[in-house]
N, CA and C atoms as an extended XYZ file, in Angstrom:
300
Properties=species:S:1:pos:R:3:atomname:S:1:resname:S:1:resid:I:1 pbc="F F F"
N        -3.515       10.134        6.290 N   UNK     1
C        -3.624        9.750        4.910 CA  UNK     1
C        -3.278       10.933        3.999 C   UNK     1
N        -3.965       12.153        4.291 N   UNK     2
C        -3.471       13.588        3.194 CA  UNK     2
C        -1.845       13.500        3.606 C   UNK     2
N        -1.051       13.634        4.763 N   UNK     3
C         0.488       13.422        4.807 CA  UNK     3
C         0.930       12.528        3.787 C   UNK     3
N         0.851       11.001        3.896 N   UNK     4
C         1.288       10.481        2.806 CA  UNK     4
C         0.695       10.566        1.422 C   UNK     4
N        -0.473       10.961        1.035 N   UNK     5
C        -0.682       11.272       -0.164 CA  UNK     5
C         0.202       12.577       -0.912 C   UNK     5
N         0.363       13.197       -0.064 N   UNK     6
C         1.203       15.013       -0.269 CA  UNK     6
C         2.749       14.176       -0.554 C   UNK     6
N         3.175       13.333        0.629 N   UNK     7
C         4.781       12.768        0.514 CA  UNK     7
C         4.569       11.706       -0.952 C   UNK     7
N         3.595       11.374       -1.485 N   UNK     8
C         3.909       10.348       -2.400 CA  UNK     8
C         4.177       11.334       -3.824 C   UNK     8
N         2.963       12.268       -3.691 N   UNK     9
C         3.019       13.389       -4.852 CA  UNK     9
C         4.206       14.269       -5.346 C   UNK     9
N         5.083       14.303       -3.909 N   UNK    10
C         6.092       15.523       -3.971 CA  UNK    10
C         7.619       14.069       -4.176 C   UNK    10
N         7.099       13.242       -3.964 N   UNK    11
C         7.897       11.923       -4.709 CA  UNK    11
C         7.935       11.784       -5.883 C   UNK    11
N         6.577       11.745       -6.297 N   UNK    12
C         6.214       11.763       -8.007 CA  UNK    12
C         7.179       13.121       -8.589 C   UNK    12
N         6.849       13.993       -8.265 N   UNK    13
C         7.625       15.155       -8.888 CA  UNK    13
C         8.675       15.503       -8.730 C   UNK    13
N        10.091       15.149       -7.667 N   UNK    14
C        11.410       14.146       -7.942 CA  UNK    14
C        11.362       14.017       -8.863 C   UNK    14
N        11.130       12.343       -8.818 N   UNK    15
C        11.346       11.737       -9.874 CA  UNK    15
C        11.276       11.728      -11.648 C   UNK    15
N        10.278       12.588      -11.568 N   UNK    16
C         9.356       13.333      -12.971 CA  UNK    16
C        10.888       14.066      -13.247 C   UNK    16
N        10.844       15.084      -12.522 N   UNK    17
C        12.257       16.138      -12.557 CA  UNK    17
C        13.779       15.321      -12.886 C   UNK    17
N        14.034       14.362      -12.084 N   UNK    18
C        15.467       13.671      -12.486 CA  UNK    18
C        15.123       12.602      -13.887 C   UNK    18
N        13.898       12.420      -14.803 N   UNK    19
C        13.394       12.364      -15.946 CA  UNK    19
C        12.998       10.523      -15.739 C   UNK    19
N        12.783       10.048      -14.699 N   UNK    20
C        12.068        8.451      -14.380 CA  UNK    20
C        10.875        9.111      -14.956 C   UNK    20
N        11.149        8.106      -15.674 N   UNK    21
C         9.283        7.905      -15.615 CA  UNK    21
C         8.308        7.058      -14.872 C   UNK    21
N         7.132        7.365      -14.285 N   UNK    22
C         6.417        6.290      -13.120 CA  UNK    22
C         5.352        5.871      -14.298 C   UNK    22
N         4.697        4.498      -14.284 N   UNK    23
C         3.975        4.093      -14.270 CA  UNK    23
C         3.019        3.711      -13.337 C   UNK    23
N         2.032        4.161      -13.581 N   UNK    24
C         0.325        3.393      -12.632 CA  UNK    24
C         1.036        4.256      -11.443 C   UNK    24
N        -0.441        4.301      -10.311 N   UNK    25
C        -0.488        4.345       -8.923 CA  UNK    25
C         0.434        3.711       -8.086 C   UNK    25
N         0.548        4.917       -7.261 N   UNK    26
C         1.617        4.888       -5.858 CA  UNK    26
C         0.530        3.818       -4.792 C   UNK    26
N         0.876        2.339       -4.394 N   UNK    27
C        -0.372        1.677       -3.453 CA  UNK    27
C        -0.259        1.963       -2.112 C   UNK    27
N        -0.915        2.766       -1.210 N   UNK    28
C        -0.924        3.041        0.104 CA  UNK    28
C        -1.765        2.077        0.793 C   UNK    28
N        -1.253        1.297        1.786 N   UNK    29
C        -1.532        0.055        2.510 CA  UNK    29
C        -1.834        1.076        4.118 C   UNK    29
N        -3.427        0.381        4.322 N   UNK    30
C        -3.665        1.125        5.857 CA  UNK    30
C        -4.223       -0.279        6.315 C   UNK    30
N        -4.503       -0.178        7.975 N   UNK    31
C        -4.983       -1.022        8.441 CA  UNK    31
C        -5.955       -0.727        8.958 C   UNK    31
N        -6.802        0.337        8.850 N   UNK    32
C        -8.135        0.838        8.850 CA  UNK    32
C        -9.437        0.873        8.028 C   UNK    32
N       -10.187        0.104        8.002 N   UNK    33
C       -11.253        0.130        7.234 CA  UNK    33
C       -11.691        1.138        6.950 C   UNK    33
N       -12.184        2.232        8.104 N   UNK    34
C       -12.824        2.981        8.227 CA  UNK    34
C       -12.328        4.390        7.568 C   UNK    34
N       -10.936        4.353        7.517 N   UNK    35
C       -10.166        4.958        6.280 CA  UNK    35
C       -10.194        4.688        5.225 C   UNK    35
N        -9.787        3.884        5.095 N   UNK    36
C        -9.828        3.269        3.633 CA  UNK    36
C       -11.596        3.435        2.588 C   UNK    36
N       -12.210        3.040        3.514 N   UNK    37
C       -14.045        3.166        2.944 CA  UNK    37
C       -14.194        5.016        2.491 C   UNK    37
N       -13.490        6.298        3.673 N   UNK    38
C       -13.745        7.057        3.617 CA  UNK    38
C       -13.021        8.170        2.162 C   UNK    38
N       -11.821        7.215        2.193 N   UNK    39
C       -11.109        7.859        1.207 CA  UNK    39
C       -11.758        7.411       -0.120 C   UNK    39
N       -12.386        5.757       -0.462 N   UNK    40
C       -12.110        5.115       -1.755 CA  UNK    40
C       -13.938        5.593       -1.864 C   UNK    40
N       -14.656        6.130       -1.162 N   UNK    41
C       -16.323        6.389       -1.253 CA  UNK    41
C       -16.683        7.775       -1.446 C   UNK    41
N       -16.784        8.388       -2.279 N   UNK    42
C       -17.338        9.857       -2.146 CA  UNK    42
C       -18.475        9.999       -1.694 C   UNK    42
N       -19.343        9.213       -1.449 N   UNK    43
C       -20.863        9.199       -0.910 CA  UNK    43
C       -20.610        9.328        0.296 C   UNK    43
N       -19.342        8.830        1.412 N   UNK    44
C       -19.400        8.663        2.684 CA  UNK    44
C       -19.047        9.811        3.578 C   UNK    44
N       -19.692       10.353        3.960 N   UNK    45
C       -20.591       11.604        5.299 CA  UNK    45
C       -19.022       11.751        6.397 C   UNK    45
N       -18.348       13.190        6.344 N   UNK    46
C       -17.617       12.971        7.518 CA  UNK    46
C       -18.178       14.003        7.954 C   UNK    46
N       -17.779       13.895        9.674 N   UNK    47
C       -18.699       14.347       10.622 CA  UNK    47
C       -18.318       16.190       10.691 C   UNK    47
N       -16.399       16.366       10.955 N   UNK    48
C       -15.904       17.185       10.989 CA  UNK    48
C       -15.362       17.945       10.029 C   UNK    48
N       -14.993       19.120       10.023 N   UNK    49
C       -14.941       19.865        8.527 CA  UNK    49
C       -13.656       19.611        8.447 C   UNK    49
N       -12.638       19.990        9.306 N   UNK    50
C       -10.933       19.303        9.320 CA  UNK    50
C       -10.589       18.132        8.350 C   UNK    50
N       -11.558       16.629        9.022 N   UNK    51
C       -11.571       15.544        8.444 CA  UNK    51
C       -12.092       15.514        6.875 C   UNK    51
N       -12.841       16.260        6.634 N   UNK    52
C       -13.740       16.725        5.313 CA  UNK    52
C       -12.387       16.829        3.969 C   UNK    52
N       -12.006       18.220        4.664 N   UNK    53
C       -10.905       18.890        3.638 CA  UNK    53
C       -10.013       18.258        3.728 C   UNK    53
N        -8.934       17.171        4.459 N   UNK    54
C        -8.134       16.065        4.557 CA  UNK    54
C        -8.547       14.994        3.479 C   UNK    54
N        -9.695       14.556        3.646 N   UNK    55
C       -10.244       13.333        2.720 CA  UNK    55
C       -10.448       13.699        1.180 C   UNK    55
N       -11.015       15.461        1.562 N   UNK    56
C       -11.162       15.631       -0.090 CA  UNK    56
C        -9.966       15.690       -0.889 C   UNK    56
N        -8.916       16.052       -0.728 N   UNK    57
C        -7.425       15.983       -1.338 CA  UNK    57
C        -6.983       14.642       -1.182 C   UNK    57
N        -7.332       13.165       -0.599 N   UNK    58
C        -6.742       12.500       -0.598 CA  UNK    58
C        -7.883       11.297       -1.376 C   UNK    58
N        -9.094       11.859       -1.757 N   UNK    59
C       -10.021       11.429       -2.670 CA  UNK    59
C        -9.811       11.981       -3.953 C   UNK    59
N        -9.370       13.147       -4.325 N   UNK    60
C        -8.919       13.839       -5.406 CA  UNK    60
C        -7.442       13.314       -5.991 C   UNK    60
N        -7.077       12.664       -5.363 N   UNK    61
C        -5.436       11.519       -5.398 CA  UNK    61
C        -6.031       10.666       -5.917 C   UNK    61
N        -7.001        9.627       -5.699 N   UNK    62
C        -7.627        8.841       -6.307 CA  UNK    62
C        -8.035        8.784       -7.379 C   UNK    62
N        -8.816        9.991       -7.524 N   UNK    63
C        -9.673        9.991       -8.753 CA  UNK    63
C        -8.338       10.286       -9.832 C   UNK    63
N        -7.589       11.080       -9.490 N   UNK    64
C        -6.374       10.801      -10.712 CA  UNK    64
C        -5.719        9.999      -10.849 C   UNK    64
N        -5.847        9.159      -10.202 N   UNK    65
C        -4.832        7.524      -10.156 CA  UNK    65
C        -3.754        7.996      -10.073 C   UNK    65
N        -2.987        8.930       -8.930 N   UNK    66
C        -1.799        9.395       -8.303 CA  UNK    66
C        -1.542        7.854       -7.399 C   UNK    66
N        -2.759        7.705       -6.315 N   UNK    67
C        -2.395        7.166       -5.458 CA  UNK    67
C        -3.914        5.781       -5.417 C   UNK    67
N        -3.474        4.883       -5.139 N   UNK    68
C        -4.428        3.246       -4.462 CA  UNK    68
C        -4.392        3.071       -3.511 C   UNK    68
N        -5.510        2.912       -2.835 N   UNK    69
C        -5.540        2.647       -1.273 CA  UNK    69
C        -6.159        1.756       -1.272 C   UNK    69
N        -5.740        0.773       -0.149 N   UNK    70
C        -6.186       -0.871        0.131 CA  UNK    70
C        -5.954       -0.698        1.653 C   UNK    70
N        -6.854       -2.241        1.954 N   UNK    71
C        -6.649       -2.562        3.408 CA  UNK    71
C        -5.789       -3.175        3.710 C   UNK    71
N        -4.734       -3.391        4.575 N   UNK    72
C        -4.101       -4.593        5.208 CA  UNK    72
C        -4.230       -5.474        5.745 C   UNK    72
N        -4.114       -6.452        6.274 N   UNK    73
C        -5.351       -7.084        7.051 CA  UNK    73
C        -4.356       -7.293        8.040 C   UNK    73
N        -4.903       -7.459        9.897 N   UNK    74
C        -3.697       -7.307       10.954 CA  UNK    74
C        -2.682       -8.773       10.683 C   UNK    74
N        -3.140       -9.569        9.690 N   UNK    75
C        -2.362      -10.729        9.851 CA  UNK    75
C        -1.194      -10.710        9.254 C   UNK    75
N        -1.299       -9.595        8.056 N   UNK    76
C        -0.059       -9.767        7.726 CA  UNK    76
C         0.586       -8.506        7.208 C   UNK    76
N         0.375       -7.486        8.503 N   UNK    77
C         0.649       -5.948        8.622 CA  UNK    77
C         2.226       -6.253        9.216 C   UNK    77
N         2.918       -6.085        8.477 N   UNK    78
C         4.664       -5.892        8.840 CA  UNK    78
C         4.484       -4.666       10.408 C   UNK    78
N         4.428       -3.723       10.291 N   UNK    79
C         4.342       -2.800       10.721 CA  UNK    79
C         3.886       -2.863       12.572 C   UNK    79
N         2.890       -3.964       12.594 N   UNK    80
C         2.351       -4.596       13.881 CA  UNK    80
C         3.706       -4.947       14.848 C   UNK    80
N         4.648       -5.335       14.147 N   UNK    81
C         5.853       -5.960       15.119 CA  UNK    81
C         6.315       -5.058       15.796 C   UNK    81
N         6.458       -3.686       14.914 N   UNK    82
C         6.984       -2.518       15.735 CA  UNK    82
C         5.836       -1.445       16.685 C   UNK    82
N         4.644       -2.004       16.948 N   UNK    83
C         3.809       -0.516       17.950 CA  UNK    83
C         2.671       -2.235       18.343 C   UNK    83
N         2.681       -3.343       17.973 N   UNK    84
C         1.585       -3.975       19.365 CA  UNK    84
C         2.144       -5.118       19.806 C   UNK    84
N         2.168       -5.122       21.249 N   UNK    85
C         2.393       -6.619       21.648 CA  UNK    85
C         1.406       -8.084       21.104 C   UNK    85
N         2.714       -8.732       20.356 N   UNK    86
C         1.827       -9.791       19.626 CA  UNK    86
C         2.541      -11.027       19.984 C   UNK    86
N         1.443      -12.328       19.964 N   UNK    87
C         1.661      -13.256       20.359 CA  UNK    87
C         2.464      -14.286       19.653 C   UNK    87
N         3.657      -14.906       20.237 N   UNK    88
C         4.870      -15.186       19.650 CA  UNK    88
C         4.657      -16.308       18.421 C   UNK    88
N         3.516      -16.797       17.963 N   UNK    89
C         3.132      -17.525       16.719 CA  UNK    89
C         3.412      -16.309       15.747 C   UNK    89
N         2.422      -15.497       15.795 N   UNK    90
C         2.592      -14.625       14.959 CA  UNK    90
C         3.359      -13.363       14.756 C   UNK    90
N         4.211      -13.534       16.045 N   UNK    91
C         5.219      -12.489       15.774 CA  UNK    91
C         6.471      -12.977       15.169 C   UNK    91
N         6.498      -14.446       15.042 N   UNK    92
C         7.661      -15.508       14.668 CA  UNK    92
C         7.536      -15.163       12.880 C   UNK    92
N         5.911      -15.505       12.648 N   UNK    93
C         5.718      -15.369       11.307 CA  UNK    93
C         5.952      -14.287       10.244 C   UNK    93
N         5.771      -12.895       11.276 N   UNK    94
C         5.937      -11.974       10.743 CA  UNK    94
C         7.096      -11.435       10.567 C   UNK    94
N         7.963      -12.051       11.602 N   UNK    95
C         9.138      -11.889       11.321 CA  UNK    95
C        10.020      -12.356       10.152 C   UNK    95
N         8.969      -13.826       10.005 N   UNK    96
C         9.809      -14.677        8.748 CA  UNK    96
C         9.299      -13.885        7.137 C   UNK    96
N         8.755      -12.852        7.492 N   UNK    97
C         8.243      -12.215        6.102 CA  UNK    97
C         9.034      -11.201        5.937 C   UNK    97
N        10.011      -11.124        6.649 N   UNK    98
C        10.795       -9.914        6.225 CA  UNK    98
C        11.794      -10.277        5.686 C   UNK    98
N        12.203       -9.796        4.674 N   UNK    99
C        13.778      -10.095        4.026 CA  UNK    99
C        14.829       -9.380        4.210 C   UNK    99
N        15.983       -9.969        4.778 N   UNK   100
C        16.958       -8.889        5.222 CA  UNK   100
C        18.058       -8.758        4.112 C   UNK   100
C-alpha cells in the first residue's frame, strides 16, 4: 500500500508539473479488509514497527485526501482472472467486464 501511495503521489506531481490540474482523490481498490481497516483507522494497533511506519505514510495520504482506499469485493476484482484459479461462471463474467 505505501508503494502505490508513493507511485500515485509522484503521479500527482507529473502531472501538477506538465500544468493538469487533478481534482479530488487518487481511489486505491484492495481486496483486503484487513488493509484497508488498517490504513482508513488510526486507532488500529500494528504489531510490527516496519508495518507501523508503512501505514503511517499511507494514513498521512489519507488524511490529505491525496489518496481513497476502498475494498473490492472478490466478486468483482478484475485482477482475480490473472493470479487465482476461478470457476468458469465467474471467470466468464469477469471476463465480460472488461472492455477491450
Amino acid at each position: 500500500m505505501r508503494v502505490a501511495t508513493e507511485m500515485v503521489e509522484g503521479l500527482w506531481y507529473k502531472l501538477r508539473m506538465f500544468g493538469i490540474p487533478i481534482d479530488g482523490p487518487t481511489d486505491i481498490l484492495c481486496d483486503n479488509q484487513s488493509v484497508v481497516t488498517n490504513s482508513l483507522v488510526p486507532e488500529s494497533t500494528l504489531n510490527k514497527k516496519h508495518n507501523a511506519i508503512c501505514y503511517h505514510r499511507v494514513r498521512e495520504a489519507c488524511a490529505a485526501s491525496t489518496i481513497r482506499i476502498a475494498k473490492e469485493d472478490t466478486t468483482t476484482n478484475l485482477a482475480d482472472i490473472f493470479t487465482k484459479p476461478l470457476p468458469n461462471p465467474q471467470r466468464r463474467f469477469l471476463l465480460s467486464r472488461i472492455v477491450y
